[in-house]
Structure formats: C-alpha cells, structure tokens
Phi, psi and omega in degrees: 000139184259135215293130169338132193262176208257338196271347161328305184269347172258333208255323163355121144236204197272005149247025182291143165246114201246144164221150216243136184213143186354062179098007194220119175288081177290141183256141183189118198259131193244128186235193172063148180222053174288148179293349188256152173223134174221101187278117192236126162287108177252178176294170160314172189039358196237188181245170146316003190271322147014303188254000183306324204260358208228335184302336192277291136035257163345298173306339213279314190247350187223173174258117172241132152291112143239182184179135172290111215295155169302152182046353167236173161067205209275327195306153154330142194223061164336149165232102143332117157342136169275173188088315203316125189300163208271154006269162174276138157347309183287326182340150166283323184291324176303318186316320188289302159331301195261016137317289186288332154284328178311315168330283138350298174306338197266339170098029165212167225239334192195176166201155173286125145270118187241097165250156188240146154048223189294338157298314178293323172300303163312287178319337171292294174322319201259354129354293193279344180259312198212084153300327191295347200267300166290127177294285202215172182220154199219107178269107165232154195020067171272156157299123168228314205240024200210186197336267200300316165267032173271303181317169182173082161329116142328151181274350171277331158297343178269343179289284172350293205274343173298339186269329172244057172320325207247117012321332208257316185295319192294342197275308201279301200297319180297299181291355200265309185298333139324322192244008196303308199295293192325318184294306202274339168282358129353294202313341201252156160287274175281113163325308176298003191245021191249133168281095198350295172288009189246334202289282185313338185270283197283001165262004164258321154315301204296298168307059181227147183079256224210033222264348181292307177320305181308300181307336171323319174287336194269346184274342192281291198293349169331138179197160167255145209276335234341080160324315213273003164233039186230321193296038172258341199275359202264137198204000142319158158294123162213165167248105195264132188233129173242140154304157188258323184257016175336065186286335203269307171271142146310114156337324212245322165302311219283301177293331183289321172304299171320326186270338168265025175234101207327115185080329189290145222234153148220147184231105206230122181297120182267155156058044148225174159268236189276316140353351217316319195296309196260305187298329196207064197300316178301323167310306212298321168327311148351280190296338179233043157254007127000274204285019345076294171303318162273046228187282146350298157310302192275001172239023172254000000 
C-alpha cells in the first residue's frame, strides 16, 4: 500500500473517508444508511465533487458512496514500480477490479452503478468481469463508442514514449493544464452556468501530488476496450441517460447504447450537456428515480 500522501490529510475534508482497496487509499464520501449502495462514479478530470449537488437526494432512499476515481481528487496517486508487471493499476479493467472490491469493503454484497462519462465506462467493466457484484446500472453520457474507449497507441509510440517518460510527462503536464479550463466547460451546455470557481476547484483536484506523471501512466495503459461487442453480456436493469446537448458523447451514441443493451430505458435530459448531474441536478433527479425506486424495490 502506498504511504499516505501529504496532500490527503491536509485537503481532507471532515467528512472525508479514506479506504485502502488494491493499492490505492482511495478518499471517498458518504451519505445514508439504506440497505442498497448506490456507488457513483465520476468522469475524467473531474472529482467526487461531481456529484455534490445529487448526493443529499439520493441519500434519502440509499446508502450513497462516491469516490475519487484513480488519478483524480484526494486518492492516492501510486507510480508502478518500475519494471512492474502488466496490467497497470490505471487500466480500465484494473479500475473495474477496484470497483468490485471496494464493495465488499464497504460492507455490501452489490451495488446500483451510477457512471458519468468515463465512470459509466468503468460501472460497464465492472458489470461485465464481476456480475455478482452489480444490481444494476445507471449510465450517463458513458463512453462506449467513441474516445476513451477507443483509444488505442501504436505499440511502437508506447515504446517510445515508456523509453522517454519525464519528456512525455513534461509534455502532457504542459498541454493538459493549457486545454484543462476549455475542455472542461465544453462538459456544460450553458457555460454560464459552470463558475469560475467551481472551474478553479475541480482543476486543482485533478492537479494535485505527482499528478502529471501519474496520468501518463493511466494514458500509457489506454487500450480499446471494445465495449461494443460485449453489451449482449450485459444483463443488469440499466438505465442510460444523455444530455440533449451532450457535445463529448453524442446524444445519437448515448441512444445506440441503450438499444444494444438488452431491456435497457433511456433518458435524455433537456437544456444540459455532457454533465447533467452538475448542470441540471434537479432534472437529472428527476430523470432517473422512476428506474431507482424500482431498483430499490426490488433489493428490499
């Protein structure tokens, strides 16, 4: 386990909770004391702060979880060893492993997955390596058919760039804090309604410790995933929900998932983006306690 970071214990706040699940002190906050755990998953770059406007809510009918995903927010930002055998930590499939222990650790048998973005991507994997562990899942604007689970390095640029690491991190580190604000208001529809300071908060999460390096690592482990020829596998109750103005997933992505996943409802949000959660917290409530309550029902 890797030693407590400095910045964990001074940034902490006094309802933070930290737990140690496959190499990583993950930080993670908690509401409810419902017999269901409803785990929420956020996209890149961003934090468990994601979910600030939807956790209290939430809580009312569940025991709600979030947690700051590998590489962003209070967890821990392990560096593989070098030499260290494959898969990297960062993997989407390791993410999916420490999805499914984290469960357990928490003192439940399953759980409702609620992912954003990339988070919705990870709540797939981990559906699909350990059913036992998920009731059901509640997808908004996940990655399937487009960027992160997509991606895919030449295998001679990943030699290159594992042969210059501190060139590739100084690089990475530069451009990523160069395009960070621009990118992440993309996620809103109305722009005006993401806040200087709310801007300034989730970029300072994501930047915090070792943290260029570390994504290097999680971009070195990038691969396509092909989700798209698995979702017959998928046999949880789920729920897919998009943004109407979704520009990082396509709305028209968002529905195609929903029609290859077996049984599975869509819900599309009006007047938000890729974000629905943070831009338009009461819709997105709205939209997915229908599919929740029976879900709920149906775990009493």
């Amino acid at each position: 386990m890797a030693t407590i970071e400095r910045y964990q214990t001074q940034l902490a706040d006094p309802d933070s909770q930290f737990i140690a699940v496959n190499g990583f002190r993950l930080h993670y906050k908690r509401q409810g004391s419902g017999a269901t755990l409803l785990l929420l998953l956020h996209g890149s770059f961003l934090s468990l702060k994601s979910w600030s406007q939807v956790i209290a809510p939430l809580a009312q009918h569940a025991t709600v979880v979030a947690i700051d995903r590998p590489t962003c927010g209070l967890t821990s930002r392990p560096l593989p060893p070098k030499g260290a055998p494959e898969p990297s930590p960062y993997s989407a499939e390791a993410q999916g492993d420490l999805i499914a222990a984290l469960i357990p650790a928490l003192g439940f048998e399953r759980a409702i997955l609620v992912g954003s973005s990339t988070g919705g991507t990870i709540a797939l994997l981990t559906a699909l390596r350990h059913r036992e562990r998920v009731q059901s899942l509640i997808l908004v604007d996940t990655v399937v058919y487009s960027g992160y689970a997509t991606s895919q390095v030449p295998a001679p640029v990943l030699a290159l760039m594992r042969g210059l690491k501190p060139l590739f991190t100084r690089l990475m580190g530069f451009l990523i804090n160069r395009l960070y604000e621009k990118a992440i208001r993309k996620f809103w529809h109305r722009q005006e309604r993401l806040s200087d300071a709310t801007l300034a908060e989730f970029k300072r999460d994501f930047m915090r410790g070792q943290w260029d390096k570390v994504f290097l690592e999680l971009f070195l482990a990038t691969h396509r995933l092909h989700l798209d020829t698995q979702l017959d596998r998928i046999t949880q109750p789920t729920l897919v929900v998009t943004g109407e103005h979704d520009r990082g997933v396509k709305p028209s992505e968002s529905a195609q998932l929903a029609q290859a996943i077996t049984g599975a409802e869509l819900q599309v949000i009006a007047d938000a983006g890729h974000l629905p959660q943070e831009e338009r917290p009461e819709a997105f409530l709205a939209a997915i306690e229908p599919f929740l309550m029976r879900q709920l029902a149906a775990s009493a």
